[in-house]
C-alpha positions, 0 to 999 in steps of 0.5 A: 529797165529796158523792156524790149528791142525792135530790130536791135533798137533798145526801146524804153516805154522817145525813149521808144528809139525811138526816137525822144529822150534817151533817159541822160541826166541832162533830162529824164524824160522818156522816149527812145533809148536809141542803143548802139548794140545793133550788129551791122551787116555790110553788103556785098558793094561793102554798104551798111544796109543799115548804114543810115539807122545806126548814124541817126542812132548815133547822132541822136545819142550825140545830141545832133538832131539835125542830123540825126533826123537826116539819117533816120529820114533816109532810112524809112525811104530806105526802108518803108516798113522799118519801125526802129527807123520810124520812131528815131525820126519821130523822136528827132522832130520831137527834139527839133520841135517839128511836131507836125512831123512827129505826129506823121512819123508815130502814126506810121509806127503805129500803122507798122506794129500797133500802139505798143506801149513804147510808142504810147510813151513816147507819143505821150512825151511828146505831147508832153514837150509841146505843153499838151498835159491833157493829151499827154497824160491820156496817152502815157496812161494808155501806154501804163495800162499796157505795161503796168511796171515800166519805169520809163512811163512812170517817169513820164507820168512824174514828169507831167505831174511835175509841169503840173505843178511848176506851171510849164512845158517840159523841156 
Protein backbone atom coordinates (compact mmCIF):
# COMPACT_ATOMS: atom_id res chain seq x y z
CA UNK A 1 0.00 0.00 0.00
CA UNK A 2 1.28 3.57 -1.03
CA UNK A 3 -0.04 6.00 1.46
CA UNK A 4 0.51 9.15 -0.04
CA UNK A 5 2.38 11.56 -2.97
CA UNK A 6 4.51 14.76 -1.99
CA UNK A 7 4.83 16.29 -5.42
CA UNK A 8 4.49 13.52 -7.49
CA UNK A 9 6.95 11.30 -5.45
CA UNK A 10 5.01 8.06 -4.29
CA UNK A 11 6.11 7.98 -0.53
CA UNK A 12 5.64 4.55 1.48
CA UNK A 13 5.84 4.81 5.31
CA UNK A 14 13.53 5.43 2.21
CA UNK A 15 10.97 4.18 1.25
CA UNK A 16 9.73 8.11 1.70
CA UNK A 17 10.99 8.92 -1.72
CA UNK A 18 12.25 9.46 -0.60
CA UNK A 19 14.80 8.56 -0.65
CA UNK A 20 16.00 4.59 1.07
CA UNK A 21 14.67 1.47 0.06
CA UNK A 22 12.30 0.97 -2.73
CA UNK A 23 10.56 -2.18 -1.20
CA UNK A 24 12.46 -4.39 -4.89
CA UNK A 25 12.64 -8.15 -3.76
CA UNK A 26 16.38 -7.51 -3.64
CA UNK A 27 15.44 -5.87 -0.27
CA UNK A 28 12.34 -5.36 1.53
CA UNK A 29 13.09 -2.53 3.72
CA UNK A 30 11.32 0.85 3.62
CA UNK A 31 12.26 3.98 2.44
CA UNK A 32 11.36 5.91 -0.39
CA UNK A 33 9.30 4.67 -3.12
CA UNK A 34 10.86 6.81 -5.57
CA UNK A 35 7.78 6.45 -8.42
CA UNK A 36 8.31 7.82 -12.10
CA UNK A 37 4.78 8.87 -12.64
CA UNK A 38 5.75 12.32 -11.86
CA UNK A 39 4.18 14.94 -15.08
CA UNK A 40 7.21 16.87 -16.20
CA UNK A 41 6.69 20.18 -17.26
CA UNK A 42 9.36 21.84 -19.76
CA UNK A 43 9.98 25.60 -19.52
CA UNK A 44 10.05 28.12 -21.95
CA UNK A 45 14.28 27.63 -22.92
CA UNK A 46 12.78 23.52 -23.08
CA UNK A 47 14.26 22.91 -19.53
CA UNK A 48 12.79 20.31 -17.11
CA UNK A 49 12.34 22.58 -13.95
CA UNK A 50 12.39 19.05 -12.70
CA UNK A 51 14.90 17.83 -14.52
CA UNK A 52 17.06 17.21 -11.71
CA UNK A 53 14.21 15.43 -9.38
CA UNK A 54 13.09 13.07 -11.79
CA UNK A 55 17.02 11.75 -12.87
CA UNK A 56 17.91 11.18 -9.27
CA UNK A 57 14.35 9.32 -8.95
CA UNK A 58 15.35 7.32 -11.92
CA UNK A 59 18.72 6.46 -11.11
CA UNK A 60 17.89 5.58 -7.62
CA UNK A 61 15.28 3.11 -9.14
CA UNK A 62 18.33 2.16 -11.11
CA UNK A 63 20.43 1.44 -8.24
CA UNK A 64 23.00 4.39 -9.20
CA UNK A 65 23.30 6.10 -5.87
CA UNK A 66 25.99 8.09 -6.83
CA UNK A 67 24.31 9.44 -9.20
CA UNK A 68 21.33 9.64 -7.88
CA UNK A 69 22.38 11.67 -5.12
CA UNK A 70 24.09 13.92 -7.73
CA UNK A 71 20.59 14.84 -9.33
CA UNK A 72 18.85 14.99 -6.01
CA UNK A 73 21.62 17.47 -4.70
CA UNK A 74 21.24 19.88 -7.60
CA UNK A 75 17.79 19.93 -6.88
CA UNK A 76 17.42 21.20 -3.23
CA UNK A 77 20.10 23.90 -4.18
CA UNK A 78 17.42 24.29 -7.11
CA UNK A 79 14.85 23.97 -5.07
CA UNK A 80 15.34 24.90 -1.08
CA UNK A 81 11.83 23.95 -0.01
CA UNK A 82 11.55 20.92 -2.37
CA UNK A 83 10.55 17.80 0.21
CA UNK A 84 10.36 15.14 -2.52
CA UNK A 85 14.06 16.21 -3.40
CA UNK A 86 14.98 16.13 0.48
CA UNK A 87 14.27 12.98 0.96
CA UNK A 88 15.75 11.04 -2.23
CA UNK A 89 18.86 12.65 -1.14
CA UNK A 90 18.66 11.35 2.33
CA UNK A 91 17.74 8.14 0.86
CA UNK A 92 20.77 8.31 -1.48
CA UNK A 93 23.35 9.02 1.39
CA UNK A 94 21.60 6.29 3.41
CA UNK A 95 22.58 3.54 0.25
CA UNK A 96 26.07 5.31 0.20
CA UNK A 97 26.26 4.93 3.89
CA UNK A 98 26.82 8.73 4.42
CA UNK A 99 25.09 8.84 7.29
CA UNK A 100 25.98 12.07 8.35
CA UNK A 101 24.34 13.41 5.56
CA UNK A 102 21.50 11.75 5.79
CA UNK A 103 20.76 12.98 9.06
CA UNK A 104 21.07 16.87 7.69
CA UNK A 105 18.86 15.87 4.51
CA UNK A 106 15.86 14.38 7.11
CA UNK A 107 16.18 17.29 9.36
CA UNK A 108 15.52 19.43 6.51
CA UNK A 109 12.43 17.10 5.59
CA UNK A 110 11.35 17.40 8.82
CA UNK A 111 12.00 21.30 8.97
CA UNK A 112 9.84 21.34 5.72
CA UNK A 113 6.61 19.23 6.72
CA UNK A 114 7.24 17.98 9.79
CA UNK A 115 7.58 14.28 11.31
CA UNK A 116 5.45 12.75 8.88
CA UNK A 117 5.31 9.20 9.44
CA UNK A 118 6.99 8.56 5.86
CA UNK A 119 9.85 10.54 7.06
CA UNK A 120 9.75 8.73 10.36
CA UNK A 121 9.85 5.33 8.47
CA UNK A 122 12.50 6.27 6.73
CA UNK A 123 14.63 7.67 9.22
CA UNK A 124 13.86 4.62 11.49
CA UNK A 125 15.42 2.70 8.37
CA UNK A 126 18.13 4.34 8.26
CA UNK A 127 19.13 4.26 11.76
CA UNK A 128 18.35 0.55 10.83
CA UNK A 129 20.96 0.07 8.10
CA UNK A 130 23.82 1.64 10.62
CA UNK A 131 23.03 -1.04 13.13
CA UNK A 132 21.18 1.63 15.72
CA UNK A 133 18.04 -0.89 16.54
CA UNK A 134 17.53 1.20 19.62
CA UNK A 135 16.92 4.48 17.72
CA UNK A 136 15.70 2.59 15.03
CA UNK A 137 12.79 0.83 16.76
CA UNK A 138 11.91 4.63 18.61
CA UNK A 139 11.73 6.09 15.35
CA UNK A 140 9.72 3.36 13.45
CA UNK A 141 7.42 2.95 16.35
CA UNK A 142 6.54 6.92 16.44
CA UNK A 143 6.23 6.54 12.56
CA UNK A 144 3.39 3.23 13.55
CA UNK A 145 1.56 5.71 16.14
CA UNK A 146 0.97 7.82 13.37
CA UNK A 147 -0.11 5.53 11.01
CA UNK A 148 -1.17 2.56 12.53
CA UNK A 149 -1.80 0.23 9.39
CA UNK A 150 1.09 1.06 7.01
CA UNK A 151 2.57 -1.96 5.91
CA UNK A 152 5.82 -0.50 4.95
CA UNK A 153 6.37 0.37 8.87
CA UNK A 154 5.45 -2.62 9.77
CA UNK A 155 7.89 -4.06 7.28
CA UNK A 156 10.65 -2.08 9.22
CA UNK A 157 9.67 -3.04 12.46
CA UNK A 158 9.86 -6.99 11.18
CA UNK A 159 12.92 -5.95 9.69
CA UNK A 160 14.50 -4.97 13.21
CA UNK A 161 12.99 -7.78 15.07
CA UNK A 162 14.73 -9.78 12.44
CA UNK A 163 18.51 -8.01 12.99
CA UNK A 164 17.49 -8.82 16.42
CA UNK A 165 17.22 -12.03 16.34
CA UNK A 166 20.10 -12.77 13.61
CA UNK A 167 22.45 -10.52 15.47
CA UNK A 168 23.21 -7.98 12.69
CA UNK A 169 22.92 -4.93 10.58
CA UNK A 170 20.56 -4.71 7.90
CA UNK A 171 21.94 -4.48 4.72
Amino acid sequence: MRIGRLSGLVVCVTCLALAGCETTSEHTGSIAGLSNDTPSSTGLMGEDPKGDLELGKRHYRENSFGLAEQHFRRAVEKGPNDLEAWVGLAASYDKLKRFDLADRAYAQAIRLAGPTPEILNNQGYSYLLRGDRHRARKTLLAAQAKDPGNPYIQNNLNLLDQSLREGAAVR
